[in-house]
C-alpha positions as CSV (number, residue, x, y, z in Angstrom):
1,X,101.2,54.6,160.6
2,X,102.1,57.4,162.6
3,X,106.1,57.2,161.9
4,X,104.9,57.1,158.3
5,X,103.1,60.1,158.3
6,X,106.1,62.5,157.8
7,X,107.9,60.2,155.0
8,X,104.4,60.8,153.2
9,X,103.9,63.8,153.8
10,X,107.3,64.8,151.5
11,X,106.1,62.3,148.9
12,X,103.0,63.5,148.4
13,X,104.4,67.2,148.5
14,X,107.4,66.1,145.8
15,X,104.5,64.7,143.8
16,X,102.0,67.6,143.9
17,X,105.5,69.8,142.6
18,X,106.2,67.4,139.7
19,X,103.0,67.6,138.5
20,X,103.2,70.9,138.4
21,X,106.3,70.7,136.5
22,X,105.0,68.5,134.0
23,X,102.1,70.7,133.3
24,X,104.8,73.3,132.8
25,X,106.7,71.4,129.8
26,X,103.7,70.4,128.5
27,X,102.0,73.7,128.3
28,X,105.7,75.3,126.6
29,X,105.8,71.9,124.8
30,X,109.1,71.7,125.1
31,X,111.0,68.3,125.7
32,X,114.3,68.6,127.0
33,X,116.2,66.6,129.1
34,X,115.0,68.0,132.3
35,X,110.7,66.9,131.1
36,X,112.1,63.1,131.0
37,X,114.0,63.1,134.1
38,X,110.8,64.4,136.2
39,X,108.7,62.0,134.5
40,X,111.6,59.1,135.9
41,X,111.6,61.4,139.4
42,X,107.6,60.9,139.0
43,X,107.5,57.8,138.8
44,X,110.1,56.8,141.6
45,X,107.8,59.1,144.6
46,X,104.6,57.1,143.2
47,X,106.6,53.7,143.9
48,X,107.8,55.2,147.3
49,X,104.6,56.3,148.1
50,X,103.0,53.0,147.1
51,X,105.2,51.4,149.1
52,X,104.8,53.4,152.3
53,X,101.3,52.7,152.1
54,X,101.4,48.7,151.5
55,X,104.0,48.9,155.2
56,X,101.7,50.6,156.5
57,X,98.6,48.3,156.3
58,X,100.5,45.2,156.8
């Protein structure tokens, strides 16, 4: 767990600045191509961090 730590550490950070940016786009409510490529982005660190954790407890 300990080698993890710093590969989590950037996920978690990424995913505490898309959310962020979400909350941005949704507040302007404004679309554009940039809003669907974070929510792709999004979705890709909550895998990564997913699967971080499952190594980790195995």
């Amino acid at each position: 767990m300990e080698k993890d730590r710093p590969i989590l550490l950037i996920l978690f950070w990424g995913l505490i600045l898309e959310v962020i940016t979400f909350v941005y786009f949704l507040s302007q409510k404004r679309f554009p191509f940039e809003f669907y490529l974070n929510l792709v982005v999004m979705g890709i660190t909550v895998l990564g961090i997913w699967l971080v954790l499952r190594r980790a407890r195995l």
